[in-house]
VMD Tcl script that builds the backbone (N, CA, C; Angstrom):
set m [mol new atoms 534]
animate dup $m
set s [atomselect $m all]
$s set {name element resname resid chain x y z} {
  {N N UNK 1 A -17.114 82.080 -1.931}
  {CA C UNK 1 A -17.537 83.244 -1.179}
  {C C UNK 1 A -19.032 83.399 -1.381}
  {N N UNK 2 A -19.703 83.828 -0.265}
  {CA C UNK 2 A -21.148 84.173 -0.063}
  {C C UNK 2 A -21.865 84.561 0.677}
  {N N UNK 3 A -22.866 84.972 0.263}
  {CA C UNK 3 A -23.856 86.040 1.091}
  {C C UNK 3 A -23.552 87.429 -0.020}
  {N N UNK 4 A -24.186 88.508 0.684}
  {CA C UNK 4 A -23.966 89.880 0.129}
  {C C UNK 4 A -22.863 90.296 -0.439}
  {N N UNK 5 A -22.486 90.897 -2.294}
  {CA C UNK 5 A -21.319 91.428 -2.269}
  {C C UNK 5 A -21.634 93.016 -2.991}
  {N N UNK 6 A -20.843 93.671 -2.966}
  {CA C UNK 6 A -20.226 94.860 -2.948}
  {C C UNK 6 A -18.934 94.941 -3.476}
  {N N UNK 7 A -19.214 96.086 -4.140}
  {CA C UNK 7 A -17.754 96.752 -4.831}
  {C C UNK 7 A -17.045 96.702 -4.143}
  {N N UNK 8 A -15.741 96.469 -4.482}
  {CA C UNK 8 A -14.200 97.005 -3.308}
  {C C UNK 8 A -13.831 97.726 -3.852}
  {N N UNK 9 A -12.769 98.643 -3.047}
  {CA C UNK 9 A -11.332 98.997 -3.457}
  {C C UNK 9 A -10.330 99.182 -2.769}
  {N N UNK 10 A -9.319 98.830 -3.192}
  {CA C UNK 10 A -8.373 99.316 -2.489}
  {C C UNK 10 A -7.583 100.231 -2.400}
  {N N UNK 11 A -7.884 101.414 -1.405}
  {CA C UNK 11 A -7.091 102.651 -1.692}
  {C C UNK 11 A -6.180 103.259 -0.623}
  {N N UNK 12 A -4.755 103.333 -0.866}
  {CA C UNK 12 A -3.720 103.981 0.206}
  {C C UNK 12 A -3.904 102.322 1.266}
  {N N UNK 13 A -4.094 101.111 0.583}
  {CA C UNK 13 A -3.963 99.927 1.261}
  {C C UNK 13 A -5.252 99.991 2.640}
  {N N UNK 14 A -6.120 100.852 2.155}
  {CA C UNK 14 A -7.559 100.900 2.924}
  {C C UNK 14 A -8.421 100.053 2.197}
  {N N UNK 15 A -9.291 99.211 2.757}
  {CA C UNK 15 A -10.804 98.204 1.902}
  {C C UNK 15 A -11.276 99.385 2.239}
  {N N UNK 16 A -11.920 100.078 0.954}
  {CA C UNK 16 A -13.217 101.003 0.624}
  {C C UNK 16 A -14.101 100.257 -0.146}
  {N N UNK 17 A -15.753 100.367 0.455}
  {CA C UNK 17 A -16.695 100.395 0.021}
  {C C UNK 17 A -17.836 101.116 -0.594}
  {N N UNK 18 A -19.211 101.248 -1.358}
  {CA C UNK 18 A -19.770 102.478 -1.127}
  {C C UNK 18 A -20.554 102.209 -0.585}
  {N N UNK 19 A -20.980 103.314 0.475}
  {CA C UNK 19 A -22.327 103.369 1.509}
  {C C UNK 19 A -22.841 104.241 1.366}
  {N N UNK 20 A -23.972 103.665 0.765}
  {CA C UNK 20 A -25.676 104.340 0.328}
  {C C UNK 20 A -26.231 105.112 1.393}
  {N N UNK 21 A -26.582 104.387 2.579}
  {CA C UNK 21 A -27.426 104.809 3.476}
  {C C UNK 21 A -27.243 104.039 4.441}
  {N N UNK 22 A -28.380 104.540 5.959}
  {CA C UNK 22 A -28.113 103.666 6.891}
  {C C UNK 22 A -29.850 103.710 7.638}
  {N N UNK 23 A -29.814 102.554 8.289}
  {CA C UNK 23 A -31.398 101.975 8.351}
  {C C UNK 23 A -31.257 102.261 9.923}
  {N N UNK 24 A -32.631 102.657 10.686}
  {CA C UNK 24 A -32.716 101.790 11.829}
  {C C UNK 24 A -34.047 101.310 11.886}
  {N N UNK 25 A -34.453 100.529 12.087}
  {CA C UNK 25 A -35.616 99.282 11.762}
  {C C UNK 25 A -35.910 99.762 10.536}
  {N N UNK 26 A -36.962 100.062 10.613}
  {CA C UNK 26 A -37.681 99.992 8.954}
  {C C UNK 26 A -37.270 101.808 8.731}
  {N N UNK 27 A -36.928 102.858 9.417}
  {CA C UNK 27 A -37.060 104.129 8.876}
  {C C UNK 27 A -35.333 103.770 8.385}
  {N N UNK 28 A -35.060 104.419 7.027}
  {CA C UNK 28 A -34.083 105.178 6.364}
  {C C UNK 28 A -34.107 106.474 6.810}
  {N N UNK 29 A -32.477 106.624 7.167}
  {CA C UNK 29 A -32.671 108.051 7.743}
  {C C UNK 29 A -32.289 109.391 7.024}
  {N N UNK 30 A -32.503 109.924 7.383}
  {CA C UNK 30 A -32.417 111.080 6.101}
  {C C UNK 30 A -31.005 111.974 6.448}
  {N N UNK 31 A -30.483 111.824 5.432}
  {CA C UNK 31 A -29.330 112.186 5.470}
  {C C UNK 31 A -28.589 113.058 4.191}
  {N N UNK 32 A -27.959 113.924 4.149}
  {CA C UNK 32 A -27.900 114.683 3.126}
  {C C UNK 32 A -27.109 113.898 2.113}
  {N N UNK 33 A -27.635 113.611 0.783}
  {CA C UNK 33 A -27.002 112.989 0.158}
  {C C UNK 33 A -25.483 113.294 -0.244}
  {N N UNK 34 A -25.202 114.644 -0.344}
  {CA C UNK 34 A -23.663 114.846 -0.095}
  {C C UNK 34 A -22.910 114.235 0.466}
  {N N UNK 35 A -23.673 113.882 1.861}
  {CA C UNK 35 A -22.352 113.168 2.265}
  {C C UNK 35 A -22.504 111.567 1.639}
  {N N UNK 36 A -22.845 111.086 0.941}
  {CA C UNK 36 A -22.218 110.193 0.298}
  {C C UNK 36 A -21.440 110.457 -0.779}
  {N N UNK 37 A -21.288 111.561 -1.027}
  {CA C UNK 37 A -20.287 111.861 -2.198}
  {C C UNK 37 A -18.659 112.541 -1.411}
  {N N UNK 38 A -17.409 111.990 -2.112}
  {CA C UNK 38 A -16.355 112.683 -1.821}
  {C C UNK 38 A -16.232 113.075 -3.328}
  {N N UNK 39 A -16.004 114.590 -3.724}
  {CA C UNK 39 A -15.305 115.407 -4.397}
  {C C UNK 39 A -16.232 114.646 -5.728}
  {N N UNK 40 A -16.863 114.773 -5.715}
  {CA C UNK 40 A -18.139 114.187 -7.354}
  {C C UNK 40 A -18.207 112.603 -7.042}
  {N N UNK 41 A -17.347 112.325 -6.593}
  {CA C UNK 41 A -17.235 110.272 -6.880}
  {C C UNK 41 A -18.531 109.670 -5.006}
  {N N UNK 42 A -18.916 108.634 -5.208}
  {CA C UNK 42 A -19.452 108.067 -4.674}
  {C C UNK 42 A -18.914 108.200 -3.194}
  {N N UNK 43 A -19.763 108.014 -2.180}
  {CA C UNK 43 A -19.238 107.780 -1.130}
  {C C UNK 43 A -18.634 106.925 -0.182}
  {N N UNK 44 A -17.658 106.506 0.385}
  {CA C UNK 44 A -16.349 105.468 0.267}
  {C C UNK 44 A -16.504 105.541 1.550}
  {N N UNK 45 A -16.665 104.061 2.416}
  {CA C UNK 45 A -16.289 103.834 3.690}
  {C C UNK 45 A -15.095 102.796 3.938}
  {N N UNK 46 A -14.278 102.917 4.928}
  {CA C UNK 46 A -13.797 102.055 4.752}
  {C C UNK 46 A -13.798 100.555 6.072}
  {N N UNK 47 A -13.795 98.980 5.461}
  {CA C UNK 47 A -14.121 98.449 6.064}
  {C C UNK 47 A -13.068 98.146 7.269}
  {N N UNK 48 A -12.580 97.824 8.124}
  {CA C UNK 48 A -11.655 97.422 8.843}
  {C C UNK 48 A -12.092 96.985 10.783}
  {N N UNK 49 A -11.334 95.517 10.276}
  {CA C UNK 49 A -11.492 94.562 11.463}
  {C C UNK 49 A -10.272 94.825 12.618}
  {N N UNK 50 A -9.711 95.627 12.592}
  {CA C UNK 50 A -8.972 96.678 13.240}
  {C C UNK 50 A -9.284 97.238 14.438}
  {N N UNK 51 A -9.999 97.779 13.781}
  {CA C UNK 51 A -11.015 98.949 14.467}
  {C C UNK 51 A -11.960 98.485 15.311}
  {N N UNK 52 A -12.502 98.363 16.402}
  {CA C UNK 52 A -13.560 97.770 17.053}
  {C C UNK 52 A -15.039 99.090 17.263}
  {N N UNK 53 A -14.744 100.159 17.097}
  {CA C UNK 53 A -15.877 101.051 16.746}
  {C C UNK 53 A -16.077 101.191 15.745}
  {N N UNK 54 A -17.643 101.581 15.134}
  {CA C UNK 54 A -17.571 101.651 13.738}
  {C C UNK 54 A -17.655 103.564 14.191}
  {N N UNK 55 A -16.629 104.448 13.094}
  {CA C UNK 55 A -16.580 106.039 12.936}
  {C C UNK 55 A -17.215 105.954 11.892}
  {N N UNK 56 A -18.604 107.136 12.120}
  {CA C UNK 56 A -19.360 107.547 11.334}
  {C C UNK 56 A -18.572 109.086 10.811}
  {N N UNK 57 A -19.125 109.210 9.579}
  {CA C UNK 57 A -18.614 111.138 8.729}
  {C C UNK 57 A -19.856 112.086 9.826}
  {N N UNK 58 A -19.439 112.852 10.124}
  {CA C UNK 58 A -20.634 113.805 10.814}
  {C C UNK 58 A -21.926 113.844 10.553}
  {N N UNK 59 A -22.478 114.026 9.391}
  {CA C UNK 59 A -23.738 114.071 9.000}
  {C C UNK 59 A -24.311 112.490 9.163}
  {N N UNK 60 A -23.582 111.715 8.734}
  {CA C UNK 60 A -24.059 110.258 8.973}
  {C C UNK 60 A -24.268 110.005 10.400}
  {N N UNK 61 A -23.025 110.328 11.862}
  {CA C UNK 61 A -23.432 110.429 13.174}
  {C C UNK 61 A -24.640 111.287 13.436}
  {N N UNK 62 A -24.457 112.399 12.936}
  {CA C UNK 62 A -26.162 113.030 13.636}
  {C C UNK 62 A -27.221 112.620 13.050}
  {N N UNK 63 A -27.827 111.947 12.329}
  {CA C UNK 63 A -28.564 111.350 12.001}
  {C C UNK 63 A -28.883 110.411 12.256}
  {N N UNK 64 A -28.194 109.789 12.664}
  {CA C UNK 64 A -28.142 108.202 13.526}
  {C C UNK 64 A -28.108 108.344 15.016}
  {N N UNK 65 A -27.180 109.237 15.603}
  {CA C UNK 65 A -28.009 109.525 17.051}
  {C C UNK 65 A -28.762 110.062 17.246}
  {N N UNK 66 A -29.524 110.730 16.265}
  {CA C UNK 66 A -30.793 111.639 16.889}
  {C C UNK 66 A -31.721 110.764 16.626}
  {N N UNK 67 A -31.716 109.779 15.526}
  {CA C UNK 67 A -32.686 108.358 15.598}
  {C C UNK 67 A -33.011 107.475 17.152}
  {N N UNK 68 A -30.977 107.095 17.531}
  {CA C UNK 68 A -31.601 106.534 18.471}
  {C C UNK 68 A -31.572 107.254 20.001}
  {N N UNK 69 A -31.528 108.514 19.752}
  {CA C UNK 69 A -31.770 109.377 21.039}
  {C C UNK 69 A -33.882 109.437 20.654}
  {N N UNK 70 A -34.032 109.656 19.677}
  {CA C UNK 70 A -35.597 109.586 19.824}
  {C C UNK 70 A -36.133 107.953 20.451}
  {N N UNK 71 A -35.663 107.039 19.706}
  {CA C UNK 71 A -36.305 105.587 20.176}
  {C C UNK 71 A -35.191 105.552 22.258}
  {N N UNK 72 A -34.676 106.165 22.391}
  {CA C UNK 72 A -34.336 105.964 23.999}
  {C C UNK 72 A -34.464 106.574 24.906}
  {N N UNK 73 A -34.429 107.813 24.442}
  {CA C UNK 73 A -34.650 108.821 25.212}
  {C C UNK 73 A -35.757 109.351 26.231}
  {N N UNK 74 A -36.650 108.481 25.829}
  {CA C UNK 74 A -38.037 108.432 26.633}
  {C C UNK 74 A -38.410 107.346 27.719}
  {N N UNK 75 A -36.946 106.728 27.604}
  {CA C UNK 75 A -37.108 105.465 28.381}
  {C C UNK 75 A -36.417 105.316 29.597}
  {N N UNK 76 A -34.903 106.057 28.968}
  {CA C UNK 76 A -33.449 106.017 29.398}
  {C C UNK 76 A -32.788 106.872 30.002}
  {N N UNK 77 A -32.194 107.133 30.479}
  {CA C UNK 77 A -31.750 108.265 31.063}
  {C C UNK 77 A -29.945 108.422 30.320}
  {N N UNK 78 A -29.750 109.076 29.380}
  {CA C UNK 78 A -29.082 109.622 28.445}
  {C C UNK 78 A -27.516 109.898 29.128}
  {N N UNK 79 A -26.800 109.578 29.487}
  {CA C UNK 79 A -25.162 109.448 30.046}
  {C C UNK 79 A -23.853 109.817 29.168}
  {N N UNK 80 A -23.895 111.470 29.252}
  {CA C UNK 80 A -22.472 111.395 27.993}
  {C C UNK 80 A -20.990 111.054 29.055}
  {N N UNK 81 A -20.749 110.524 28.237}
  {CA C UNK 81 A -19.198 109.452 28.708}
  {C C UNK 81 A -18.160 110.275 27.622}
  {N N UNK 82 A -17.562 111.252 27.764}
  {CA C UNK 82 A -16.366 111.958 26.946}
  {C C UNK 82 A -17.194 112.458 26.347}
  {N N UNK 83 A -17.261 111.923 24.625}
  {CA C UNK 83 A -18.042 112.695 23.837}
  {C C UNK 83 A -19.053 111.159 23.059}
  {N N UNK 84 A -19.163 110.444 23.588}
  {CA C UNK 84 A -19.722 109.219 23.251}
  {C C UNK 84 A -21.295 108.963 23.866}
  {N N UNK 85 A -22.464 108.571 23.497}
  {CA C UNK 85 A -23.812 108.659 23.344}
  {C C UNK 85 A -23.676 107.425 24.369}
  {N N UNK 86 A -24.519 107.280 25.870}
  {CA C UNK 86 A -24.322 106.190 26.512}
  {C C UNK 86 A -25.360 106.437 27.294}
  {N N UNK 87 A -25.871 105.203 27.797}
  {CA C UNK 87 A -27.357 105.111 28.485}
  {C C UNK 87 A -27.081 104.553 29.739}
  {N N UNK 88 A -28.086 105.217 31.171}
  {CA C UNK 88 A -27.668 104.228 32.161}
  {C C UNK 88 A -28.830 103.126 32.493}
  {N N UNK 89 A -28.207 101.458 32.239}
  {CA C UNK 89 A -28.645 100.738 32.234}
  {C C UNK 89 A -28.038 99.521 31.582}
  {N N UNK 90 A -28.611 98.613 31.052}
  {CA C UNK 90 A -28.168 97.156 30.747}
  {C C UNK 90 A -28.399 96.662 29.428}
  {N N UNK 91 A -27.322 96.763 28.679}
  {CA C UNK 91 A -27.614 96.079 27.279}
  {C C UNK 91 A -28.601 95.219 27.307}
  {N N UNK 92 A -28.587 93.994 27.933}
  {CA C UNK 92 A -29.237 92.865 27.806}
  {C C UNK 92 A -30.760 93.274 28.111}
  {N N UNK 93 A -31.070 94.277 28.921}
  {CA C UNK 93 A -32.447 93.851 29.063}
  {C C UNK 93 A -33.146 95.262 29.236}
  {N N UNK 94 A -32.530 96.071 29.025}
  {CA C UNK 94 A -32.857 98.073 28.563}
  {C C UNK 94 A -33.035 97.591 26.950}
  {N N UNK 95 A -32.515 97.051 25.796}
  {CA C UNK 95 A -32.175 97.663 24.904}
  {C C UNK 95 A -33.530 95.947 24.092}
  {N N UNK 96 A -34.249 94.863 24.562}
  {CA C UNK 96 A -35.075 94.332 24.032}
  {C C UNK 96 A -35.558 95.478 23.378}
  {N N UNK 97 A -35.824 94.212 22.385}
  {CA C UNK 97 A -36.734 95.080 21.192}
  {C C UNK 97 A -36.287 96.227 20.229}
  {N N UNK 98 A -35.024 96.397 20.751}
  {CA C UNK 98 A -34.065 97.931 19.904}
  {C C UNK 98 A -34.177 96.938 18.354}
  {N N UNK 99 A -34.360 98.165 17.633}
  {CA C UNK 99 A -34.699 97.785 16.138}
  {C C UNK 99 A -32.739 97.610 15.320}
  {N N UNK 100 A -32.486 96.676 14.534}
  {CA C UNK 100 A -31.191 96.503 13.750}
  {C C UNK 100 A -31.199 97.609 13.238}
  {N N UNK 101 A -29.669 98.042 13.263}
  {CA C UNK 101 A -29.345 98.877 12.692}
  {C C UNK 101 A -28.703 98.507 11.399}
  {N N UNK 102 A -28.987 98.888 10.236}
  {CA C UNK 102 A -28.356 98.272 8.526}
  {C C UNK 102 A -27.842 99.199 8.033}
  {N N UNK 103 A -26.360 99.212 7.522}
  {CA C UNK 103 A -25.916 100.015 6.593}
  {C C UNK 103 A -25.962 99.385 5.241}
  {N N UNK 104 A -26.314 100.368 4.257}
  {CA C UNK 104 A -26.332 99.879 2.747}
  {C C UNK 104 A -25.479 100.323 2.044}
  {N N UNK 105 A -25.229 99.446 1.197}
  {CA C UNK 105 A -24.026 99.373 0.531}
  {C C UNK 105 A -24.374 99.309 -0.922}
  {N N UNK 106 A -23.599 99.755 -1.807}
  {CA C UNK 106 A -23.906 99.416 -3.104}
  {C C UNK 106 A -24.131 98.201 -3.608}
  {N N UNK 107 A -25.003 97.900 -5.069}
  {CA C UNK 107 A -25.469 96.871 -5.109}
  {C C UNK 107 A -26.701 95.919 -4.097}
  {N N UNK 108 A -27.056 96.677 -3.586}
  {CA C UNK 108 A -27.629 96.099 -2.322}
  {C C UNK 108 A -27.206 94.766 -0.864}
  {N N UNK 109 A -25.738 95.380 -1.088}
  {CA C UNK 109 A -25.219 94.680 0.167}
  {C C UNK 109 A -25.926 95.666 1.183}
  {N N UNK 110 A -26.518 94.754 2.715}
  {CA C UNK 110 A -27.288 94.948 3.654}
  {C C UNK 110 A -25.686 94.617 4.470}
  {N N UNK 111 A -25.484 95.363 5.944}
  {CA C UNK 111 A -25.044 94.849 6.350}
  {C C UNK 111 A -25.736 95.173 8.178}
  {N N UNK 112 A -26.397 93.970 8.932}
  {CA C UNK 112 A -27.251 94.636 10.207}
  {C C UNK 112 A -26.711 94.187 11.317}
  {N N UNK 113 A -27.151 95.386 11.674}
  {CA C UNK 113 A -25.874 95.380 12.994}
  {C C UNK 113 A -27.113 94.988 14.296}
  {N N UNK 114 A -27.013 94.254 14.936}
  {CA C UNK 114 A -27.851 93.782 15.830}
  {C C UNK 114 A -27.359 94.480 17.343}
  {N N UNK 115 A -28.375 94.481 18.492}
  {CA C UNK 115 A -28.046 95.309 19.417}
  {C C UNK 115 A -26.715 95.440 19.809}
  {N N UNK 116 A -26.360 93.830 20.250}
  {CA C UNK 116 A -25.409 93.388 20.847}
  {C C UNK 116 A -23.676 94.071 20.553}
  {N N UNK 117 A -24.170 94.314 19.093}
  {CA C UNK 117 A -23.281 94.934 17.950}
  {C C UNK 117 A -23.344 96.111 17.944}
  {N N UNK 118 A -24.051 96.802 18.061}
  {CA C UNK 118 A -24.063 98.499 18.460}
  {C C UNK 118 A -24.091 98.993 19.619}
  {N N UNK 119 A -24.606 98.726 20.754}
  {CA C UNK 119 A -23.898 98.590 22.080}
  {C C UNK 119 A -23.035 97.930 22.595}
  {N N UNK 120 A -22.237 98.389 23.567}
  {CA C UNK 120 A -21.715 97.425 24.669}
  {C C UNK 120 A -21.721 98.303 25.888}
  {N N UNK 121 A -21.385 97.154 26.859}
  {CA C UNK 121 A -21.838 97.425 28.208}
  {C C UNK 121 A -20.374 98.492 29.033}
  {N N UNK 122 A -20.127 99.538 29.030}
  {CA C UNK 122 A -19.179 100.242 29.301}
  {C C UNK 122 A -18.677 100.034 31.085}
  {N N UNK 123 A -19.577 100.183 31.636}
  {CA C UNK 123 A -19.367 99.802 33.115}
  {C C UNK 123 A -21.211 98.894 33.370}
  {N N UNK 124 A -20.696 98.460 34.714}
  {CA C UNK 124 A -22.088 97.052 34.975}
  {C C UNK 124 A -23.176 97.989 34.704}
  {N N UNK 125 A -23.475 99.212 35.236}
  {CA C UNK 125 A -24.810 99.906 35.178}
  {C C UNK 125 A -25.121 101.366 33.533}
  {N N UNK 126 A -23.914 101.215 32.939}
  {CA C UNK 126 A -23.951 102.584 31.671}
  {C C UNK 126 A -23.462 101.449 30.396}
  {N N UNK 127 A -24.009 101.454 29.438}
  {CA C UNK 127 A -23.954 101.071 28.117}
  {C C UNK 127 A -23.833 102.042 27.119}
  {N N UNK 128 A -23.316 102.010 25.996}
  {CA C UNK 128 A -22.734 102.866 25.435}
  {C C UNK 128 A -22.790 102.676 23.823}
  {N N UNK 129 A -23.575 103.169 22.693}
  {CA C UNK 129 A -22.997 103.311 21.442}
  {C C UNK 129 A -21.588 103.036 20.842}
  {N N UNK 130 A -21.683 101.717 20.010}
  {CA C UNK 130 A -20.213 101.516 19.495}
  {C C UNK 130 A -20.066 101.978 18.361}
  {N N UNK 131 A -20.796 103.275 18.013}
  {CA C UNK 131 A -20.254 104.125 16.788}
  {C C UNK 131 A -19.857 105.312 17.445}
  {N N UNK 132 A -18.855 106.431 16.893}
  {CA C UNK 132 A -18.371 107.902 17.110}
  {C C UNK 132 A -18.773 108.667 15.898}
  {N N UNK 133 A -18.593 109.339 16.400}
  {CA C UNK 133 A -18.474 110.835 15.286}
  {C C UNK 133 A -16.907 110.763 14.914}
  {N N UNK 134 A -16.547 110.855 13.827}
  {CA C UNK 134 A -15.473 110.484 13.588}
  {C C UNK 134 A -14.501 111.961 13.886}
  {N N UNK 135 A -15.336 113.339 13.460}
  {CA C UNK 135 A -14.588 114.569 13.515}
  {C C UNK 135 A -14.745 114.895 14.893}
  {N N UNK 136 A -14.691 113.934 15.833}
  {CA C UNK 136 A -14.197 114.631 17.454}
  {C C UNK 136 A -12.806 114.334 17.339}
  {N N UNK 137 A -12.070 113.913 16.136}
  {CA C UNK 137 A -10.338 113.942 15.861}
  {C C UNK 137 A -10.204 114.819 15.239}
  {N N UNK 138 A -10.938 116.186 14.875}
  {CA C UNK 138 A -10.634 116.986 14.301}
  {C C UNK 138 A -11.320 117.332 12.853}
  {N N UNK 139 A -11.186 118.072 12.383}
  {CA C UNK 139 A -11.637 118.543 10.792}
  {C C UNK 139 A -11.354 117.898 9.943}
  {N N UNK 140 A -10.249 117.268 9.982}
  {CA C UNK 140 A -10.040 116.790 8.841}
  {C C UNK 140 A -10.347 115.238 8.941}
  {N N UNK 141 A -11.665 114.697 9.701}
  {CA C UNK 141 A -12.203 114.009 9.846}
  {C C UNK 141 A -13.420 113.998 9.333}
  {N N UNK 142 A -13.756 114.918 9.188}
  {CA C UNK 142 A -15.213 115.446 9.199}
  {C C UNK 142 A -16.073 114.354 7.879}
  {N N UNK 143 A -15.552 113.844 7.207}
  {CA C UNK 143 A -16.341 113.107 6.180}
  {C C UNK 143 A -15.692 112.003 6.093}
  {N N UNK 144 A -15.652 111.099 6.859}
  {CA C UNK 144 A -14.252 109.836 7.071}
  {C C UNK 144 A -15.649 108.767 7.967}
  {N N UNK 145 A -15.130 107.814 7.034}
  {CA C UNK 145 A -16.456 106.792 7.758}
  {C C UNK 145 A -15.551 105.333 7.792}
  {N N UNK 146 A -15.344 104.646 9.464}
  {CA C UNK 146 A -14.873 103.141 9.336}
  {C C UNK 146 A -16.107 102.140 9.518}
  {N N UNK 147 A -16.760 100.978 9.218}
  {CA C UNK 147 A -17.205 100.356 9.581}
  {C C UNK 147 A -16.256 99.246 10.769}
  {N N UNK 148 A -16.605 99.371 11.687}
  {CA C UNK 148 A -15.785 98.341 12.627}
  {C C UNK 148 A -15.290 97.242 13.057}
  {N N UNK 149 A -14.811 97.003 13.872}
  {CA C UNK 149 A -15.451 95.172 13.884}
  {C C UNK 149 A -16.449 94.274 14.679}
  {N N UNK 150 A -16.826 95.897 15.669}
  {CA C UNK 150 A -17.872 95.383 16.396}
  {C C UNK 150 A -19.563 95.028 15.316}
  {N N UNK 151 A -19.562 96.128 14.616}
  {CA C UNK 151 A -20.148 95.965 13.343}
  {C C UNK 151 A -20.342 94.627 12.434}
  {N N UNK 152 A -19.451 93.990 12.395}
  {CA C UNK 152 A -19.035 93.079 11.866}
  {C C UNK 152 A -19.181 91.752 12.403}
  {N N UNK 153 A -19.383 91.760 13.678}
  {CA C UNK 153 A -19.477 90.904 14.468}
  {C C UNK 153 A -20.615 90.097 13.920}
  {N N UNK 154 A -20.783 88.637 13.771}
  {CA C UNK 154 A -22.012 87.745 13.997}
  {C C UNK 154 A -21.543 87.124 12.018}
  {N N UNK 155 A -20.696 87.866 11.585}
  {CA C UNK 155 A -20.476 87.849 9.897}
  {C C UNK 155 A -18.901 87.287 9.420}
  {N N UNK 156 A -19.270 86.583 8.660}
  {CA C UNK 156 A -17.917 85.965 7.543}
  {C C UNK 156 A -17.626 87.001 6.991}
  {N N UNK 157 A -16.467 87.767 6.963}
  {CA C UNK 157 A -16.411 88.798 5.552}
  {C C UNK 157 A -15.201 88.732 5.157}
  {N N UNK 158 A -15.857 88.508 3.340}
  {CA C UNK 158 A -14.581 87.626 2.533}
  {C C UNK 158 A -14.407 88.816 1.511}
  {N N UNK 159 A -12.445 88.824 1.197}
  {CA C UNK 159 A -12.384 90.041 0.221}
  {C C UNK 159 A -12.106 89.141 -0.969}
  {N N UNK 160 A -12.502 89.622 -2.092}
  {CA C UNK 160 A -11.993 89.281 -3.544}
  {C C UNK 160 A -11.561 90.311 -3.881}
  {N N UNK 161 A -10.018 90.171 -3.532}
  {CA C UNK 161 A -9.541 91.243 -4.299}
  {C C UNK 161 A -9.211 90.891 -6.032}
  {N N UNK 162 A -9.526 89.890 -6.898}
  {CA C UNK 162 A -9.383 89.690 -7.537}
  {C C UNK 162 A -10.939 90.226 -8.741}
  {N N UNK 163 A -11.696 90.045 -7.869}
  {CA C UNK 163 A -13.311 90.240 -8.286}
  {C C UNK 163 A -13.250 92.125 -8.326}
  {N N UNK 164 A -12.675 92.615 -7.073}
  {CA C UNK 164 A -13.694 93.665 -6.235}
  {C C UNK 164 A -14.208 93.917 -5.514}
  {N N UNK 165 A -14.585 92.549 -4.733}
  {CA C UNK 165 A -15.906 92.127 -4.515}
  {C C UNK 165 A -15.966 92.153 -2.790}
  {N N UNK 166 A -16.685 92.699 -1.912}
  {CA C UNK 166 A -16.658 92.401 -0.603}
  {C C UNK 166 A -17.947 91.665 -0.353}
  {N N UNK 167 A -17.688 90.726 0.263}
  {CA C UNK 167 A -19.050 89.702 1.110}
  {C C UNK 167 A -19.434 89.826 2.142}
  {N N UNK 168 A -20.848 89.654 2.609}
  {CA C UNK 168 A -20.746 89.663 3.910}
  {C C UNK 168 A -21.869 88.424 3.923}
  {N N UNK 169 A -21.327 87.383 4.974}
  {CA C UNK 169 A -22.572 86.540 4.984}
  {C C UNK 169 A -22.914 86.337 6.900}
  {N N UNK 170 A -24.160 86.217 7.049}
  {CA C UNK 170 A -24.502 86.228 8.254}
  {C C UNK 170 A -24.170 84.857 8.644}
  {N N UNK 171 A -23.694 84.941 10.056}
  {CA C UNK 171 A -23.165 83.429 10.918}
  {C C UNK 171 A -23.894 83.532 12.249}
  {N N UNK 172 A -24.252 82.007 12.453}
  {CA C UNK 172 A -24.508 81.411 13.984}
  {C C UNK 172 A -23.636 81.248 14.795}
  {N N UNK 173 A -22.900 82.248 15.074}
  {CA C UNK 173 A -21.500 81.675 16.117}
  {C C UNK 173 A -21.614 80.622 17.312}
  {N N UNK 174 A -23.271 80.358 17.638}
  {CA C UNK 174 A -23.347 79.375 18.655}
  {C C UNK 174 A -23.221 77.822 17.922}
  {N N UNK 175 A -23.080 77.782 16.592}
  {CA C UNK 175 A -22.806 76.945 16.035}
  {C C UNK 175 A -21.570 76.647 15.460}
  {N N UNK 176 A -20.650 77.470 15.435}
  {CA C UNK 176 A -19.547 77.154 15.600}
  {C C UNK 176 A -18.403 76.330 16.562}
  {N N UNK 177 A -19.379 76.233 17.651}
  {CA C UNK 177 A -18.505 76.111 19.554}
  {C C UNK 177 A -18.784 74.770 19.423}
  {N N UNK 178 A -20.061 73.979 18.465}
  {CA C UNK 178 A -20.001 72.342 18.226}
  {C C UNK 178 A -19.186 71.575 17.537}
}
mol reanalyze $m
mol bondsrecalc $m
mol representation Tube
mol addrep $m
C-alpha cells in the first residue's frame, strides 16, 4: 500500500477518518474549529465509494461554497437546481483554471479533488457542485460529513484494516486503458 495514509476506523461498519480542514487552491478556509470536533473527540468523516457525492457537516458546506461562489460568481451566472450550488455553463471550458480542491486529513493525508471531480455536467448547458450540505436531510445531519466517490475519483484507496491505516495514492487512469 501507498501514497498518503491516515488513521482509520471502523465504526457502526462505517470507514471513519479525521478531517482537519479543507483547501481551495492555496487559501485554507476558515472554518470553525468545532466542527471538527464530535462531543470532545476529533472530527470523523466518513469515507465511502458508495456514495457518488461527497456530504459536507454544515459549517464545512458554507465555507466551501461561499469560497467557490466568490471565485465564480463574477464570471457565472449562479443556477440553484433543488438545493444544490450549479452554474450555467460547461465543465470543460467555464471551470479552466478552477483551483483543486484538498481535504486534509490527519497525519497529513492530502486528498485533491480536481475540477472534473467536484463538478459534473448536470444537463449540456448547467454544471453542478458534487458536494451537498448534508443537513438538507434534516438536523440530525447537521455535523455528518461523507467523502464520495466522485471525490475519490483519479485515486487507489487502500484500507488496512489491520494497520488503521487509509491510503490514498494518486493514478493516471489514461494509463491504465494500455
Amino acid at each position: 500500500m501507498e501514497g498518503y495514509s491516515t488513521p482509520l476506523d471502523v465504526v457502526d461498519g462505517h470507514y471513519q477518518v479525521i478531517l482537519e480542514g479543507i483547501s481551495v487552491g492555496e487559501t485554507r478556509l476558515v472554518i470553525d474549529p468545532s466542527t471538527f470536533q464530535r462531543t470532545g473527540k476529533e472530527r470523523r468523516a466518513i469515507i465511502d465509494s458508495g456514495t457518488a457525492p461527497t456530504w459536507l457537516a454544515e459549517n464545512e458546506y458554507r465555507a466551501l461554497e461561499r469560497e467557490v461562489r466568490n471565485l465564480l460568481d463574477r464570471f457565472l451566472t449562479p443556477f440553484m437546481r433543488e438545493s444544490f450550488l450549479c452554474y450555467r455553463g460547461k465543465v470543460g471550458q467555464d471551470l479552466v483554471g478552477f483551483p483543486a480542491v484538498t481535504f486534509h486529513f490527519a497525519e497529513g493525508a492530502d486528498l485533491v479533488v480536481d475540477t472534473e471531480s467536484m463538478f459534473y455536467q448536470a444537463t449540456p448547458n448547467i454544471f453542478c457542485m458534487a458536494v451537498r450540505q448534508a443537513s438538507v436531510y434534516g438536523k440530525d445531519f447537521k455535523d455528518f460529513s461523507v467523502i464520495g466517490l466522485m471525490a475519490q475519483q483519479y485515486y487507489n484507496v487502500a484500507y488496512d484494516l489491520n494497520k488503521h491505516k487509509l491510503f490514498f495514492q494518486r493514478i493516471d487512469c489514461e494509463l491504465l486503458d494500455e
